[in-house]
C-alpha positions in Angstrom: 3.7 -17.0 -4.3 6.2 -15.3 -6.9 9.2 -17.3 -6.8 12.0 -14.3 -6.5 10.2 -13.4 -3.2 10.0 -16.5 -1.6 13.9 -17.3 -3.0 15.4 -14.2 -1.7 14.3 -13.9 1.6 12.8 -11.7 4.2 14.5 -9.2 6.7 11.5 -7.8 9.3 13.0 -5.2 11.5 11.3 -2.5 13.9 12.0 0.4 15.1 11.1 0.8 18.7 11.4 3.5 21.4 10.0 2.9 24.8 8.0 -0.2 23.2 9.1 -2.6 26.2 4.8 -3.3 26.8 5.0 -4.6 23.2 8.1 -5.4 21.4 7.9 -9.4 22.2 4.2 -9.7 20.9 5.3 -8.1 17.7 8.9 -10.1 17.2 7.2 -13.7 19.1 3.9 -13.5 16.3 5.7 -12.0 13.3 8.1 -15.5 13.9 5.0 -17.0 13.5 3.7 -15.3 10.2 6.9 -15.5 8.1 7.4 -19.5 8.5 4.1 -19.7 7.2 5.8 -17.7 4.0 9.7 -18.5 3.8 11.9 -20.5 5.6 14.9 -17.8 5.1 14.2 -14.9 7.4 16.0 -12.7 10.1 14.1 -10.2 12.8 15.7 -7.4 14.0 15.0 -4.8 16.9 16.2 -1.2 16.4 16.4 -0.6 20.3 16.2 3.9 19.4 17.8 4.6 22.7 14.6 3.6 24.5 14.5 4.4 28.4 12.1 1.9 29.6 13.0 -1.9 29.3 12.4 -1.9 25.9 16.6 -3.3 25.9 16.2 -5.5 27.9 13.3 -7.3 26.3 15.1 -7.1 22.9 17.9 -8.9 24.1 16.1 -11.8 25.8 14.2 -12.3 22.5 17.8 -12.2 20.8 19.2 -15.3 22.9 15.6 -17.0 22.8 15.4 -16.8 19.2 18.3 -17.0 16.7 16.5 -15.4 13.9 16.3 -12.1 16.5 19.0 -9.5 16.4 19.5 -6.3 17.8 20.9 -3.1 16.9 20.9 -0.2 19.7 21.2 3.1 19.5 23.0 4.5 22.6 21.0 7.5 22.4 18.1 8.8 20.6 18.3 9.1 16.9 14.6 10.0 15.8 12.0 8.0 13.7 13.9 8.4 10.7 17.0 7.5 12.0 16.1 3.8 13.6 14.6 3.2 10.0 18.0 4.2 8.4 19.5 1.3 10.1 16.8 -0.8 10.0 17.2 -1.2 6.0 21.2 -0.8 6.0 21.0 -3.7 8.9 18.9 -6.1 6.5 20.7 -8.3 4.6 17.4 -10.6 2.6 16.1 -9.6 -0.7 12.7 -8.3 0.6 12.4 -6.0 3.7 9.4 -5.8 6.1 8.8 -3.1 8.8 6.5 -2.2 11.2 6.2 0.0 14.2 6.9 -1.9 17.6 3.9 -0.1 19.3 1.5 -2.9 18.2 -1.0 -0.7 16.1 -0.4 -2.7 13.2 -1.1 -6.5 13.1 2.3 -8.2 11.4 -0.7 -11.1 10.5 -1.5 -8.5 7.5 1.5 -9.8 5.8 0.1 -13.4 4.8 -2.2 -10.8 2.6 0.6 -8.4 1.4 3.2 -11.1 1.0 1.7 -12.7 -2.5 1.0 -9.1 -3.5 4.8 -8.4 -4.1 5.2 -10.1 -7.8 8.0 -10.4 -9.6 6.7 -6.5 -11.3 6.2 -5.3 -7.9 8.8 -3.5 -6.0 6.9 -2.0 -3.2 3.8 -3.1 -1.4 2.6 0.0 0.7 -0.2 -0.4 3.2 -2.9 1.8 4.2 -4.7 1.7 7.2 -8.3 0.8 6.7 -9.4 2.2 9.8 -7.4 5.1 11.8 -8.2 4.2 15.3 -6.3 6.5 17.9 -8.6 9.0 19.7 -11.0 11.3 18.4 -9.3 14.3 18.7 -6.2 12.9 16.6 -7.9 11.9 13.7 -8.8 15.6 12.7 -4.8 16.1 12.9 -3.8 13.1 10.9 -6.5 14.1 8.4 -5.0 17.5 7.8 -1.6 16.7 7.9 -2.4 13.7 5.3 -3.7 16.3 3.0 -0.9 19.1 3.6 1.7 16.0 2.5 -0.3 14.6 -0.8 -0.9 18.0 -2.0 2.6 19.8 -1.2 4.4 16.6 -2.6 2.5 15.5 -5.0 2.1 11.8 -3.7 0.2 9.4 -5.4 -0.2 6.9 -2.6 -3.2 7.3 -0.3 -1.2 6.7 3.0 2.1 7.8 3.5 2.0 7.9 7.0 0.8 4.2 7.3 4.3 2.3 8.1 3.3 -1.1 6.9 5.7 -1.6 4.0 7.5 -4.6 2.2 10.4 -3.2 -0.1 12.6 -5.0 -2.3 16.4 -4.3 -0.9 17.3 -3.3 -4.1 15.4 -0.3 -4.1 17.9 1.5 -1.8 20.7 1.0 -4.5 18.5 3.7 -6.0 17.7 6.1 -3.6 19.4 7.7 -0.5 17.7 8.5 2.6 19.0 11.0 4.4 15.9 12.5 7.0 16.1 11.3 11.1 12.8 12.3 12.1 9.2 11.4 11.1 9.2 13.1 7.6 11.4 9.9 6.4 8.1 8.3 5.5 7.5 11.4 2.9 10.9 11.4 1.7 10.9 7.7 1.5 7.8 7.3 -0.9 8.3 10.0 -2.9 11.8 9.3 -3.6 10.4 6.1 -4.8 8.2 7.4 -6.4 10.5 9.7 -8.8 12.5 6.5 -9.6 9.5 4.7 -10.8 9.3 1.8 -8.3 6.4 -0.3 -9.5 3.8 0.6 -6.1 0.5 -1.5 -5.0 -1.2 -0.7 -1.9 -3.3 -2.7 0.1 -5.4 -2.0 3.7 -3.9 -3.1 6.7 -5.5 -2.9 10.5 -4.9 -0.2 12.5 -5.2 -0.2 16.6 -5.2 1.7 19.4 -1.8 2.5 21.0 -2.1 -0.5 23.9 1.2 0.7 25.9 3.0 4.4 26.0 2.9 7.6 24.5 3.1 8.7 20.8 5.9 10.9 19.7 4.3 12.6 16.9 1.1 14.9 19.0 3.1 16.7 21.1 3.5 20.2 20.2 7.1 20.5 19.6 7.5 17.5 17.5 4.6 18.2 14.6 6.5 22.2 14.9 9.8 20.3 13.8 8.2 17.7 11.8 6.7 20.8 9.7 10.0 22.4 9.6 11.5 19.6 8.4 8.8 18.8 5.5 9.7 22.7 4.4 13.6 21.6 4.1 12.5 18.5 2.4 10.4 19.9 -0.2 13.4 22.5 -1.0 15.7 19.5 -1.4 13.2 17.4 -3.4 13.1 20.5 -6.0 16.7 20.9 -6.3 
């Protein structure tokens, strides 16, 4: 285990909307995972204005567990925007996220952790195996293309949020998107500043409780409008 990692500290957050079914599976076994890997860690919830009982459940994990905080978002601020708190809420060296749906399994990390050496600044995960429904995989294939070819992307999974950064890589960059493009903007900003990258494959599950955000109609129409704006900024 590279000593900087394990000395600075690990901040796992999640964003979550309507991920009440969830939320406590994610926070209860990712307690688990990282006092097999550091004894200096804090969780946090980013409740995104969620309508179900996701709140409630964040905050009963909060008073159960001290590591647990919670940030909420009174209303809705988009994908990007929970993950713009998540990493200005983390205060450790190293920062973990995940989605709270439960597609990815936070037991990954006991692989990923040792791959983030003291010449790694980024360990980005890909999912080994996309498994949501048939007729969603021709759309994540397509728009997984579109991305790597528009922007130029060298990593083979941009949309696979399973990611351990070092904090200090957002002394370098900005993030400024509040939607689902964030993930774009987030890798290739890194990217252009020459963060040292490795990727590794991570599991992927079937959404086990509500709906996703990103195959309804209206959504992928402004997520494509706001990869057009993005890709203007990026050249200026």
């Amino acid at each position: 285990m590279p000593d900087s990692a394990r000395s600075s500290g690990v901040s796992a957050f999640f964003p979550a909307y309507n991920d009440g079914g969830t939320i406590a599976s994610m926070v209860i076994a990712t307690i688990v995972v990282l006092q097999q890997l550091t004894d200096d860690f804090e969780i946090i919830i980013v409740n995104d204005g969620s309508q179900d009982y996701t709140p409630l459940v964040a905050d009963r994990l909060a008073q159960d567990y001290p590591c647990v905080r919670v940030v909420h978002h009174p209303k809705n601020r988009g994908y990007g925007g929970a993950l713009r708190t998540g990493f200005a809420s983390a205060t450790k060296g190293v920062i973990f996220y995940t989605d709270g749906d439960a597609q990815y399994d936070v037991r990954d990390l006991l692989r990923l952790y040792p791959l983030l050496t003291d010449d790694v600044d980024v360990v980005q995960g890909f999912k080994l195996n996309r498994d949501d429904p048939w007729f969603r995989r021709p759309i994540g294939r397509i728009y997984h293309t579109m991305v790597r070819w528009a922007f130029q992307l060298r990593v083979r999974d941009v949309d696979c949020d399973f990611r351990l950064i070092r904090r200090q890589v957002f002394e370098r960059i900005e993030l400024k998107q509040n939607s689902g493009e964030i993930c774009v903007e987030l890798v290739k900003k890194m990217e252009m500043a020459g963060f040292h990258i490795v990727e590794a494959g991570v599991t992927h599950y079937p959404r086990s409780y509500g709906r996703s955000q990103f195959f309804r109609l209206p959504h992928i129409l402004s997520t494509f409008r706001g990869l057009v704006h993005l890709w203007r900024d990026l050249r200026r």
